[in-house]
C-alpha positions in Angstrom: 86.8 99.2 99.8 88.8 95.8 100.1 86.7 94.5 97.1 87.7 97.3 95.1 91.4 97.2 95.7 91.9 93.3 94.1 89.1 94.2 91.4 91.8 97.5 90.4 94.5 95.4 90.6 92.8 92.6 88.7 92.3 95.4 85.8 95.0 97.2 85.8 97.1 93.7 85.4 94.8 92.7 82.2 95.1 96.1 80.7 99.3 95.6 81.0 99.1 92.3 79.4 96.9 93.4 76.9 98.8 96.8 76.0 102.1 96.8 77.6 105.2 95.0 76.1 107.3 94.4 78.7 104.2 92.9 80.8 103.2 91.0 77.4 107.5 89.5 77.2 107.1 89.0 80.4 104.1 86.6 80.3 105.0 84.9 77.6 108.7 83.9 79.4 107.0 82.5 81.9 104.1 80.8 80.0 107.7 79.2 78.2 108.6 78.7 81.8 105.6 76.3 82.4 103.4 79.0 85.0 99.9 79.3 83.8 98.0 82.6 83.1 96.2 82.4 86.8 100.0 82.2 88.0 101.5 85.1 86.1 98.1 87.4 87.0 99.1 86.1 90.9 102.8 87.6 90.0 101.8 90.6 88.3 99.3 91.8 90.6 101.4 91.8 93.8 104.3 93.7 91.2 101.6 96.2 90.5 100.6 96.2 94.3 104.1 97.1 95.6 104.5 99.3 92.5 101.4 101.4 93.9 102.3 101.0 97.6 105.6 102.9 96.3 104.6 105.7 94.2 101.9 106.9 97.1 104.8 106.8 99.6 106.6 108.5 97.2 104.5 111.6 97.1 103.0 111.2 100.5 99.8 110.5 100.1 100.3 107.8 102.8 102.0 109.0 106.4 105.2 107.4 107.8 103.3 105.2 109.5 102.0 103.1 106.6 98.6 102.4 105.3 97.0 100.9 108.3 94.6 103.6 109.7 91.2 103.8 110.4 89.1 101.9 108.2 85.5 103.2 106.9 
């Protein structure tokens, strides 16, 4: 399970960059802004992270208590 999570992440940040315009603008500011690409991937994915992490509060899919319970 924890290799999946950074291997989602991983794609769902190359698929924004790739597709998404405000992801692409957003790259290419901070490319302007001296960052390289490993960088703005670093950014993007903790974005997409907490952007996950709130949407599955959001409907409840976690409980109150956060996402650290049992592990399998």
């Amino acid at each position: 399970m924890r290799t999946q999570r950074p291997s989602a992440l991983y794609t769902i940040v190359l698929v924004r960059m790739r597709h998404d315009q405000r992801t692409r603008d957003y790259a290419a500011r901070r490319t302007a802004e001296g960052m390289s690409t490993k960088d703005i991937m670093r950014c993007l994915k903790r974005f997409v992270a907490r952007e996950v992490y709130k949407h599955l509060r959001s409907t409840g899919i976690l409980n109150t208590a956060g996402s650290g319970g049992a592990r399998s």
